[in-house]
N, C-alpha and C positions, 0 to 999 in steps of 0.2 A: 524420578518417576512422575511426580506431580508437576511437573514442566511439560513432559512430555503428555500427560494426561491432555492440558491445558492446550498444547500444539496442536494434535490429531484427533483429539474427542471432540462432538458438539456436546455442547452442556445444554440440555432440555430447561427452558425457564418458563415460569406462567408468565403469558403475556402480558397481566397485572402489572407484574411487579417491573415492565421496560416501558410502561405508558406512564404519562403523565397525568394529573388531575384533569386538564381542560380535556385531554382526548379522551379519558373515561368517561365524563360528562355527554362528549361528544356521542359513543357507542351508545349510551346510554339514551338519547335524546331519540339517536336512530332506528334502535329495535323498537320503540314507541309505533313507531311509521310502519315497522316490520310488523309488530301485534295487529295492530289497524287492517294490515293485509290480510295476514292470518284468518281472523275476523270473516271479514267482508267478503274472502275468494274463498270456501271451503270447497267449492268442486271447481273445475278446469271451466265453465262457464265463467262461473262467477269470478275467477280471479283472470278471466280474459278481461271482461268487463271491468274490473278492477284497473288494471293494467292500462287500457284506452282509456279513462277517466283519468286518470296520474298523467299518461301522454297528453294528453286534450289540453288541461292545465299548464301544462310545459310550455305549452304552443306547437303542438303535432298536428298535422294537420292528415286527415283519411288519403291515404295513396291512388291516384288513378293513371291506369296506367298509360294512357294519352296526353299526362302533363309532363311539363317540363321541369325541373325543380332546381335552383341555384345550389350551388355550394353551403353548407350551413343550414339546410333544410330539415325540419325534421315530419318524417313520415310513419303512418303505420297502416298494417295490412291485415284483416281480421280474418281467419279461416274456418266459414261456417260456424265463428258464435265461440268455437273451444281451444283455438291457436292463434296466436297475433305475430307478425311480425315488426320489429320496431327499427326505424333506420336515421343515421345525422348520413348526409349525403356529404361525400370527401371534394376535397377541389381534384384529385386524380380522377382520372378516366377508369369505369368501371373493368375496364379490361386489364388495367394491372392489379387485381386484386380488390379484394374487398375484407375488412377485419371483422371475422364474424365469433359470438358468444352465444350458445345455446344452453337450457335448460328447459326441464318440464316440471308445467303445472296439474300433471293431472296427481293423484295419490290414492294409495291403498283406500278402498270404502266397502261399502254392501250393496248392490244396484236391484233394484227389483226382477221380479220376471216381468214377461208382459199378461199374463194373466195373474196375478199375486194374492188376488184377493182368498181365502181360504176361511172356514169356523170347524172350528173341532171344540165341541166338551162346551160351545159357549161363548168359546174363547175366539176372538176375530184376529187372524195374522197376517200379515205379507210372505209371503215363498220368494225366498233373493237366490242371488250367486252373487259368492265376492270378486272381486274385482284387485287386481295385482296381487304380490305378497302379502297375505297377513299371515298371522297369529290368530288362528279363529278362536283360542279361547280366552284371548285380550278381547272381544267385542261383544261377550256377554254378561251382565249386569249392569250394564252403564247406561245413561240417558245418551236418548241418540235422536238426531234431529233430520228432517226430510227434507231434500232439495233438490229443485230438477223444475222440468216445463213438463205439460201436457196440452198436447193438440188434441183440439175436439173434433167433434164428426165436421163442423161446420167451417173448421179451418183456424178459428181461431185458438191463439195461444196462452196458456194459463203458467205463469210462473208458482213455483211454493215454496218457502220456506218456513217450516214448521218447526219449533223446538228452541228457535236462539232467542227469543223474546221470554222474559223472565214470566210473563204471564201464559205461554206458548206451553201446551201438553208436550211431553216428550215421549219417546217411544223406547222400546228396549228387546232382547234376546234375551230369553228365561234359561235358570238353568238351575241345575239339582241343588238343596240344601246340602252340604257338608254328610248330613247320618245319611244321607240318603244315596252317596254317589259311590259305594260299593263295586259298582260294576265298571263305571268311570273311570275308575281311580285305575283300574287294571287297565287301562289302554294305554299308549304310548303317548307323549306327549305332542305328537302331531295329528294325535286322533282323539283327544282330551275331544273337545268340540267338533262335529265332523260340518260338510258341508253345507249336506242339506238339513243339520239343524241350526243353521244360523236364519232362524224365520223367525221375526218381527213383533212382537203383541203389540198390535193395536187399540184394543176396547173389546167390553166382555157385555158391556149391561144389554139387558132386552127390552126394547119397548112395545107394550103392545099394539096388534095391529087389528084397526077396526074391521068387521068381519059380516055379512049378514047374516050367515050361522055362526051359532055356537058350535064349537070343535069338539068333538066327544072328548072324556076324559079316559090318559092312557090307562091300560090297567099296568098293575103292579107288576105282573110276569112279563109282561109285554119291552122289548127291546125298544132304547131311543133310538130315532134316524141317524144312522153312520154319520158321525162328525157336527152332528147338531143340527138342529130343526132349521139353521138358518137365520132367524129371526135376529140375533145378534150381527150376523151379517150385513145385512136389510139396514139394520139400524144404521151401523157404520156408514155403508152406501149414499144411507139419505144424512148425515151430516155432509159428507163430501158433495153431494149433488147440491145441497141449500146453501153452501159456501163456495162452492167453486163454479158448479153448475157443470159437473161431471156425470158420466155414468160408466160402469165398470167396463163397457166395453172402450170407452176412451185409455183405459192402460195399457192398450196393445200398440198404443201410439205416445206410449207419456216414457222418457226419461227421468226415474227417483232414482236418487243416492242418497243413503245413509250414514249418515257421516257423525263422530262424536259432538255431543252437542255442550260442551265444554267452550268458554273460551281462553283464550293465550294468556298467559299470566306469567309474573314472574317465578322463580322458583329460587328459594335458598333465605337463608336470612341477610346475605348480603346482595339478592336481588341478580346473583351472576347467571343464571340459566334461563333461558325460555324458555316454558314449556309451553305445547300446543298442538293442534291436529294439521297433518300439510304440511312438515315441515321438512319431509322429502318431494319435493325436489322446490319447493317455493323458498327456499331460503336461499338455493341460489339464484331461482326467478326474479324474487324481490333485489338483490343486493345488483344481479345484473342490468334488472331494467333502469332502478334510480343512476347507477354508474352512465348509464346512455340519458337519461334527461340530467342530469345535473352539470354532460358535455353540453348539450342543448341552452338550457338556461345559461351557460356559462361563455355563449355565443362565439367559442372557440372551432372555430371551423375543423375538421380535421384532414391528413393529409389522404388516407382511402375512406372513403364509403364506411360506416361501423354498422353494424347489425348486429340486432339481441331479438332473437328466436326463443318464443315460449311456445312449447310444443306440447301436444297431448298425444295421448298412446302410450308412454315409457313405458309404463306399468307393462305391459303386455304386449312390449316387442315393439313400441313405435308403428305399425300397424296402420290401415286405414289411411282415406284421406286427411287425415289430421294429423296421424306421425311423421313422424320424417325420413322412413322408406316410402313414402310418395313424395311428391315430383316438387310441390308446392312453394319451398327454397329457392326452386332452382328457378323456376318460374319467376317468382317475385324478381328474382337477382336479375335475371334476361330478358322481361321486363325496364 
């Protein structure tokens, strides 16, 4: 029986234990490079960005499609800022083929509205919708960090990232004490946390605001203004506006994402896990793109054309001119 086991069974082994010391090292050296991406690309901008800087260094040179390009060339293709395409050009003719690897970088987050700004009770929030699959009640109580651009009225463009700097405020989604979730607790677990309460606490404090009248005093019977006098708002407003040089009607024009504002670390006492945010689908972003520049550096020509496609949209359907139900692939390739 144990013969027969050993002929027709596969035996499941941890990969540990069929590597050797230098290749453990080896892995281990590589998800360093991985963390770093992690890191540095937490939304599909940023790890485009990411992505063409790794290229750049390789010796990729920006795709135009009026050049000519030898065998052994490496190119890349950037699509509106959140999709790149990265190419080694083959000594075949692109009509036999071409070998292509895709992956997306964009991942599950919390993207603002475009009007986001809100005060209730004092209290200053953002109004979001999530964005892919989550777990909305994995995304309350934890530090979360902002990232995205905002166009102003005058055209220019403002980048942010707020929360990954150890000295950086971070933000978060509040949610009921333990005694207090009674009513919570009787919901099903896909409605533990519902949509629209996944809104953002920003800042609570009031500063006051200089006035040529004094403002009567409320009485005591007397109702506060639905959702707060404001003034909490205002305040918020004018920190953004004295740093950024925003005004709240510029978020009808600004892309924020909220994303965990944790960084990649390892996990376990023997260092074997990665954990970190993005690590759907940039895990195989990251391992596909370095496989194409490390052909690159390694000045090995190939026999077709190779292409590694990082693509945005997945989350929700590949979509838009940036997924890859448009056209953009096909272009670049006939091209």
């Amino acid at each position: 029986m144990s013969d027969l086991k050993a002929k027709l069974l596969c035996e499941r082994k941890n990969i540990c234990s069929l590597m050797s010391k230098d290749e453990l090292n080896h892995a281990d050296s590589f998800c360093e490079g991985y963390k770093t991406f992690l890191d540095k690309g937490k939304t599909e901008r940023e790890a485009c960005s990411e992505a063409v800087a790794l290229a750049k260094a390789a010796g990729f040179v920006e795709f135009n499609r009026d050049g000519k390009y030898s065998p052994g060339t490496g190119v890349y293709y950037v699509n509106r800022g959140k999709a790149v395409i990265l190419s080694v050009i083959g000594e075949r003719s692109i009509a036999d083929g071409v070998n292509i690897i895709a992956s997306h970088i964009d991942s599950p987050r919390i993207d603002l509205k475009q009007n986001p700004l809100y005060e209730d009770s004092s209290l200053v929030y953002f109004k979001t919708h999530y964005y892919g699959g989550v777990k909305k009640y994995q995304w309350t109580a934890v530090p979360l960090a902002l990232h995205g651009v905002i166009v102003k009225g005058d055209g220019t463009k403002v980048e942010i990232a707020i929360g990954e700097d150890d000295n950086d405020p971070v933000f978060t989604v509040t949610d009921l004490l333990p005694h207090l979730s009674e009513n919570q607790y009787k919901r099903k677990a896909n409605e533990l946390i519902k949509g629209e309460e996944l809104n953002i606490l920003i800042g609570s404090r009031v500063e006051s605001v200089e006035s040529d009248s004094t403002p009567p005093c409320r009485d005591a019977t007397s109702p506060l203004p639905e959702g707060g006098n404001g003034s909490a708002k205002l305040a918020i407003m004018k920190i953004l506006h004295d740093k950024y040089g925003i005004t709240e009607h510029d978020f009808i024009s600004a892309e924020l994402e909220a994303v965990p504002a944790a960084k990649a670390r390892d996990i376990g006492f023997d260092r074997s896990v990665v954990g970190g945010y993005g690590q759907d689908d940039r895990v195989c972003a990251y391992t596909s793109l370095m496989a194409l520049l490390d052909l690159k550096k390694s000045d090995t020509v190939p026999s077709r054309t190779a292409v590694c496609v990082l693509a945005d949209k997945e989350e929700i359907g590949s979509c838009g001119n940036t997924g890859l139900n448009s056209a953009y692939l096909e272009n670049f390739i006939e091209d």
